[in-house]
C-alpha positions in Angstrom: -10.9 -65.0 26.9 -9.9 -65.1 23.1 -10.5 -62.2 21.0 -14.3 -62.2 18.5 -13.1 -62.4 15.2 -15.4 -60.0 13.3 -14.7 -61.4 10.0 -14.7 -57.8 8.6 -13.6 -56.5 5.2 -10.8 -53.8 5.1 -12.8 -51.3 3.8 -15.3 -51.7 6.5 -12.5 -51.1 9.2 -12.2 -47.3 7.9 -14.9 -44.8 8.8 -16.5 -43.3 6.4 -15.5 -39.1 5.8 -16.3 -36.2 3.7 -14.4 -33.2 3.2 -15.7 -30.1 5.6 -16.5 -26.5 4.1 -15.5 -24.1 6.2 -15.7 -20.1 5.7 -13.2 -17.6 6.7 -14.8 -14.2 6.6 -16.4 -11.8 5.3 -16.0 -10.4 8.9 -13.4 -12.5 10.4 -10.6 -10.6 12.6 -8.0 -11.8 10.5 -9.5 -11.0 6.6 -7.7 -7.7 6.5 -11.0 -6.5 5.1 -14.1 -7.4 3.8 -12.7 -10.8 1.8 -14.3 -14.4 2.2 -12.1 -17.5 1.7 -14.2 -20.9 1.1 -12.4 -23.7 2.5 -12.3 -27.4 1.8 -10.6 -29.2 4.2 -9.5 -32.6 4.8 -8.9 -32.7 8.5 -6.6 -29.4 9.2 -5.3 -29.7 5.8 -6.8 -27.5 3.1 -7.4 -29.2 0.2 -9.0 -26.5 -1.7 -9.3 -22.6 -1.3 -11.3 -20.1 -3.2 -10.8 -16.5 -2.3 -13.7 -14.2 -3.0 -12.7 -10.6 -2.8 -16.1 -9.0 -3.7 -17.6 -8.0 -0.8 -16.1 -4.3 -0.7 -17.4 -2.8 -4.0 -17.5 1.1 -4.1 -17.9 1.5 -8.0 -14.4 3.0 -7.3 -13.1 3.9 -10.6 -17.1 5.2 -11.9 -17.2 7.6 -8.6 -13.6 8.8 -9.8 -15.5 10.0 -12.9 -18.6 11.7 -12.3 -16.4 14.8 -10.6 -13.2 17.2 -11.3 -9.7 16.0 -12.2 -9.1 17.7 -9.2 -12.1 15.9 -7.0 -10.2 12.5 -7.3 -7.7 13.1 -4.9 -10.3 11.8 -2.2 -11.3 8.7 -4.0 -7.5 8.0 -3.7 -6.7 8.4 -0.3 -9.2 5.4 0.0 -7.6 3.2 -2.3 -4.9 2.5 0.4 -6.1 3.7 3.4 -2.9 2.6 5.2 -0.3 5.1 3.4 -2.3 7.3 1.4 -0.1 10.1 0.3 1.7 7.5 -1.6 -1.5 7.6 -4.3 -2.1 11.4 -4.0 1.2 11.1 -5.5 0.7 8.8 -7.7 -2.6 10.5 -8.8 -0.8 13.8 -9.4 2.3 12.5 -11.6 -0.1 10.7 -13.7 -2.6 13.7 -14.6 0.8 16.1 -14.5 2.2 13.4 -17.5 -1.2 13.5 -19.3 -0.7 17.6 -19.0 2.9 17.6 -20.0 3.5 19.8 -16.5 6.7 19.4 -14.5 6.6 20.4 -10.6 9.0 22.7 -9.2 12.0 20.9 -7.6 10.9 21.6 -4.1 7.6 20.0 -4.4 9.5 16.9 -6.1 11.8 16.3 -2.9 8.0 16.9 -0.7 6.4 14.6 -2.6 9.5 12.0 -2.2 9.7 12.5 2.1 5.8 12.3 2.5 5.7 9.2 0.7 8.2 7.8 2.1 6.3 8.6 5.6 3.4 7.2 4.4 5.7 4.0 3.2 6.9 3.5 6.8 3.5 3.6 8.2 2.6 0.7 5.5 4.8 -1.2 6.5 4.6 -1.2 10.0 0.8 -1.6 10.3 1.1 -4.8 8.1 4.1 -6.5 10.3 2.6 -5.4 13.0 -0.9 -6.8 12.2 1.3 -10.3 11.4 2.7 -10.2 15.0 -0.6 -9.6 16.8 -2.6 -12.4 15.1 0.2 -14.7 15.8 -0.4 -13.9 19.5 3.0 -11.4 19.5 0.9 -8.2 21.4 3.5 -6.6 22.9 5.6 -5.6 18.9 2.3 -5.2 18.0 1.8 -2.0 20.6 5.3 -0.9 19.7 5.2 -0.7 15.7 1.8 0.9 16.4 3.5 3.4 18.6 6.4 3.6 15.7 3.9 4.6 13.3 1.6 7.4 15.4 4.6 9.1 15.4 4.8 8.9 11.5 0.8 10.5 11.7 1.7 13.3 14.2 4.1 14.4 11.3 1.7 13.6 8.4 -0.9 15.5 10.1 1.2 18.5 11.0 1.6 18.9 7.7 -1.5 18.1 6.1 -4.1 18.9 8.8 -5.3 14.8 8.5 -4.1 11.7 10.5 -5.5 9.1 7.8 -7.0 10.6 4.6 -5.3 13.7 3.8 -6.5 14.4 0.4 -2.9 17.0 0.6 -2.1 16.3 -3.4 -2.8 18.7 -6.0 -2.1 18.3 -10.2 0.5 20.7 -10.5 1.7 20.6 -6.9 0.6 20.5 -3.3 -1.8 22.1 -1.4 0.3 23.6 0.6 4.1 24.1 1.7 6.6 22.3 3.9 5.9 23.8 7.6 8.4 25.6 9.4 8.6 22.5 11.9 8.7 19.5 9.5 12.8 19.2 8.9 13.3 18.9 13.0 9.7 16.8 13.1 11.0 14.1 11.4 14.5 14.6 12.6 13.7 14.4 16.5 11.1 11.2 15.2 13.3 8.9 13.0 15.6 7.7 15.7 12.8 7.2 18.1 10.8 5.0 15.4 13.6 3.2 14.4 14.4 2.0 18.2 10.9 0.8 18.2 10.8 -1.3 15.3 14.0 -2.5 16.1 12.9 -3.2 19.6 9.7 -5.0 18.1 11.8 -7.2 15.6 14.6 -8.4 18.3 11.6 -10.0 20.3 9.7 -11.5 17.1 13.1 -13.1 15.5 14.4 -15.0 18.6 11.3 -16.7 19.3 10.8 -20.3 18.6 7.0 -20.3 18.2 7.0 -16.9 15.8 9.6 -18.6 13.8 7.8 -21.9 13.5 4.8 -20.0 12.2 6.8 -18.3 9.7 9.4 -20.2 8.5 8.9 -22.2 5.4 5.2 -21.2 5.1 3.2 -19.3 2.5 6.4 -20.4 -0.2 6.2 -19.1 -3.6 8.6 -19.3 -6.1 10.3 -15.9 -8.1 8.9 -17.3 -11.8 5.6 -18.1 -10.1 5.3 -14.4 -8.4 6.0 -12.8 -11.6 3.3 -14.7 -13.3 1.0 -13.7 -10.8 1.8 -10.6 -11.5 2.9 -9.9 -7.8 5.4 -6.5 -7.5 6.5 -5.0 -4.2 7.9 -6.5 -1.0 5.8 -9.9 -1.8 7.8 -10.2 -4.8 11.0 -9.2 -3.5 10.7 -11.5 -1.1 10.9 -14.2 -3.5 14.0 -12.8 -4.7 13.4 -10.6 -7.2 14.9 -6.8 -7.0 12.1 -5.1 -9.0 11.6 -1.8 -7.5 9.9 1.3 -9.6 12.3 3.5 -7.6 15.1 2.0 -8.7 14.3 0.9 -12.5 11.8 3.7 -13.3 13.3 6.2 -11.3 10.4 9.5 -11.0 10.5 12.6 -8.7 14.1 12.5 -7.2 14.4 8.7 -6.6 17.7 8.9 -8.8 19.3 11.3 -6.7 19.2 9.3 -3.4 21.0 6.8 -2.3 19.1 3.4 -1.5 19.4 -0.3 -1.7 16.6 -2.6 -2.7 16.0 -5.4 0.1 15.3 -8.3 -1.4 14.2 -12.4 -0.1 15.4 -15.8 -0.9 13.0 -18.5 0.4 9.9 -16.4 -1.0 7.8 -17.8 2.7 6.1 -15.6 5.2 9.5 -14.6 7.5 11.1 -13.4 3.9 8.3 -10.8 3.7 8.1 -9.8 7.2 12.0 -9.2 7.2 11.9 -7.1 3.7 9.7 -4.8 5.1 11.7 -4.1 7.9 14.3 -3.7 5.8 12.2 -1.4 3.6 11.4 0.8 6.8 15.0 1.1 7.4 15.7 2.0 3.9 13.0 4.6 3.5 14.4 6.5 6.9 17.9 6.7 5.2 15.8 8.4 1.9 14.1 11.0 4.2 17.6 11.7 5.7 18.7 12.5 2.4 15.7 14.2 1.6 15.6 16.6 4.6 19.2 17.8 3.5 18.0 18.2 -0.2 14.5 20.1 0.5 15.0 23.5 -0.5 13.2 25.8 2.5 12.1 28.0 0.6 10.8 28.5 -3.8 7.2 27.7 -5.2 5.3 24.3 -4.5 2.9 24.7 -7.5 3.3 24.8 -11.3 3.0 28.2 -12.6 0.3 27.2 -15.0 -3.3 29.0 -14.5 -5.0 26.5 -16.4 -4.3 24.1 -13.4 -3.3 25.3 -10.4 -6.0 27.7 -8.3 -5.1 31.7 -8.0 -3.7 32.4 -4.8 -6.8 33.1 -2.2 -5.6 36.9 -1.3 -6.4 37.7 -5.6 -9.5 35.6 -5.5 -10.9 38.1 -2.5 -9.4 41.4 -4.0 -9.6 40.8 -8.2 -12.5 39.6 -10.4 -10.0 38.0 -12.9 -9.2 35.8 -10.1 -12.5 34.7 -8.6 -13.5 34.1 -12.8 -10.6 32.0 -12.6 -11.3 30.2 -9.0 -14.8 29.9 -10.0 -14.1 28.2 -13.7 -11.6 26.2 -11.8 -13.7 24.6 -9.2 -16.9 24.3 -11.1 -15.9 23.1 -14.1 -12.7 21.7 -13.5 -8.8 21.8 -15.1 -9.2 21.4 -18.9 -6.8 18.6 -18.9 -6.1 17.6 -22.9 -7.1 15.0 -25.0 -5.6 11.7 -24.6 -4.7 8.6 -22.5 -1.9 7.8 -20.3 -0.3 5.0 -17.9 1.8 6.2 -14.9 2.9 4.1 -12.0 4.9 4.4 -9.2 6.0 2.2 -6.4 3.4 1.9 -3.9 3.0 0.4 -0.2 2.5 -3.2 -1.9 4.1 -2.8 -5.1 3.0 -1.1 -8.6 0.4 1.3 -8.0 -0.5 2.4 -11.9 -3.3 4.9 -13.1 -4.4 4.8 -16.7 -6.3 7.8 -17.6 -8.2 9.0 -20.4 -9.4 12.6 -21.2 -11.7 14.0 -24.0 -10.2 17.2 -23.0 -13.1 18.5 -20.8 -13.1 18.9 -16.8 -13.7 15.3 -16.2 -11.8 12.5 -16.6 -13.3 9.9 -19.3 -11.9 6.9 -17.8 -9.9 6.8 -14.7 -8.7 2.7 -14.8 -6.3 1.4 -11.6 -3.9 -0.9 -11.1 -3.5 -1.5 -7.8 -1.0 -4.5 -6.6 -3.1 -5.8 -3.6 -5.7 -6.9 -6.3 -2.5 -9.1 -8.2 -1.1 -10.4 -5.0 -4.5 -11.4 -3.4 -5.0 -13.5 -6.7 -1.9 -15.9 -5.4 -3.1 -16.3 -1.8 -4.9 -19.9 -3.1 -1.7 -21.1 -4.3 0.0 -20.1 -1.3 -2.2 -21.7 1.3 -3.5 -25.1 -0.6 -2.0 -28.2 0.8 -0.7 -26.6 3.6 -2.3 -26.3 7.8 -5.3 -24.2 8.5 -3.3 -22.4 10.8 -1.3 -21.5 8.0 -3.8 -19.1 6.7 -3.5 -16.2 9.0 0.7 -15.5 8.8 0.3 -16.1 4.5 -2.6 -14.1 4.4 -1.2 -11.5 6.8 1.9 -11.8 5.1 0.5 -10.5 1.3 -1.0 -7.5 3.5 -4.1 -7.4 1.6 -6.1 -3.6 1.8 -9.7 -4.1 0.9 -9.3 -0.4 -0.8 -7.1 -1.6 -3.2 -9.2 -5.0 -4.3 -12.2 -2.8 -5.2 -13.2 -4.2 -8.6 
């Protein structure tokens, strides 16, 4: 039987197709928070991708205004909710700048080890989080179990697993505990077998590899433009770290290297915050040698810092000045100021402005989640829908952070 010939056009050979909109989020497992990303695709290929990040707004920066200087610490544990000791400290160092105050030396190297706990416990939710949505469970459970042991320390210390709310302008709230040198001590080498453990099984396996390798690419000179800082940028191969060029508490007396990328994809971020995790156990090391056990933890300065409670119970000059304190808040002077420090993600910045009363004027963040989520549509157009979820995991977006 010979063949019909249908005598049809070209065109009418193809069928006819639209692109399909697809939505990822608000609530999807993998959004890292409440963030929606409106996809156009063309088969599995994404042909366009806009990322809308407004679905967690707090008024952040307003609620950080309407109380105390002192009442923000709060507000900034839940900026990132992941390692937030990193912005009590940031908080602090930028009122203490506005007020001119320096913190005794023993509260400097506190500051430095708690961060750097709270760095650690950053870094292994977010490559953690990558392994479990790529199907890896098993690192997953283990970087989990790396960083409870970072909490159990945290919350010896501060009396809180997540949101300590531990800074103070002028200091801490309180000391180092007897325990906290031998803590972290009997804990490091335990963590550190974990993650290890955790990143032998992800790196030798063809399918994680496939996933990551050559994926979510971005170039240095394009990061920078973005605005990206932290391990995304590093990653791309450039050694920016506030630690190292800005050097604040005792950053410049410890010895540390700066991990850094070279293909700018997914793996090259996963891998630098490993190497981060390593680096920040070898700080803590140093620190733990360095912590004096014993001296003041708070600036000697009664305009800021709170009478000691056994005064406020026995003298009325000391419950004037509790009361004063607490109700009307630390006169901090007139003027405006930037500080930043080096965050979980990158440049965590405060800018701060006081018309010298108990409130702050304008409290104004940078936080580096809100930068770095702003290059996730160049990252992921062109590329596999199945490429979302490692770059997206990858930029380890906090929803905290993108509050604007």
């Amino acid at each position: 039987m010979e063949p019909v010939d249908l005598d049809l056009d070209e065109g009418e050979l193809e069928l006819p197709s639209e692109p399909m909109h697809l939505n990822m989020g608000p609530s999807h497992p993998a959004m890292h928070g409440t963030v929606r990303i409106v996809l156009e695709l063309s088969g599995e290929n994404i042909v366009k991708a806009d990322v809308q990040i407004g679905y967690l707004h707090r008024g952040f920066e307003k609620m950080c205004e309407r109380g105390t200087w002192a009442q923000v610490f709060p507000y900034a544990d839940r900026l990132n909710y992941v390692s937030p000791m990193l912005n009590n400290v940031g908080y602090a160092l930028a009122v203490e700048k506005l007020c001119g105050l320096v913190v005794p030396e023993r509260t400097q190297w506190y500051r430095l080890l708690l961060g750097e706990l709270a760095r650690i416990s950053d870094h292994l939710t977010c490559t953690g989080a990558m392994a479990m949505e790529l199907g890896a469970f098993t690192p997953f459970l283990w970087f989990l179990k790396a960083r409870e042991m970072v909490w159990d320390i945290l919350e010896e210390e501060t009396g809180a697993r997540l949101t300590h709310s531990f800074g103070r302008i002028g200091g801490m709230a309180k000391p180092p505990t007897a325990a906290f040198k031998e803590l972290c001590r009997g804990s490091l080498p335990k963590l550190l077998s974990l993650t290890e453990d955790g990143e032998r099984m992800l790196v030798n396996n063809r399918i994680f590899l496939d996933r990551m390798e050559n994926v979510g690419t971005i170039s240095a000179s394009d990061a920078i433009g973005l605005g990206w800082t932290g391990p995304c940028l590093r990653a791309s191969g450039v050694p920016y770290d506030i630690r190292k060029t800005h050097p604040y508490l005792k950053y410049d007396e410890v010895d540390f290297e700066v991990p850094v990328g070279s293909r700018g994809d997914t793996l090259d971020r996963f891998l630098v915050r490993l190497a981060e995790i390593r680096q920040s156990i070898r700080i803590i090391e140093q620190g733990l040698d360095r912590l004096p056990d014993s001296g003041p933890i708070n600036c000697d300065d009664p305009r800021i810092v709170l009478p000691k409670k056994s005064d406020v119970y026995t003298t009325i000059e000391a419950t004037i000045h509790h009361f004063k304190l607490i109700m009307e808040g630390a006169k901090v002077p007139k003027g405006e100021v930037y500080s930043y420090t080096e965050g979980g993600n990158g440049e965590l910045g405060f800018y701060l402005v006081s018309d010298g009363s108990g409130t702050p004027y304008r409290v104004r963040i940078r936080p580096p989640c809100f930068q770095i989520v702003g290059g996730l549509g160049k990252l992921i157009t062109g590329k596999m829908l199945s490429d979302v979820i490692p770059s997206f995991g990858s930029l380890n977006m906090i929803g905290g952070e993108c509050d604007h």
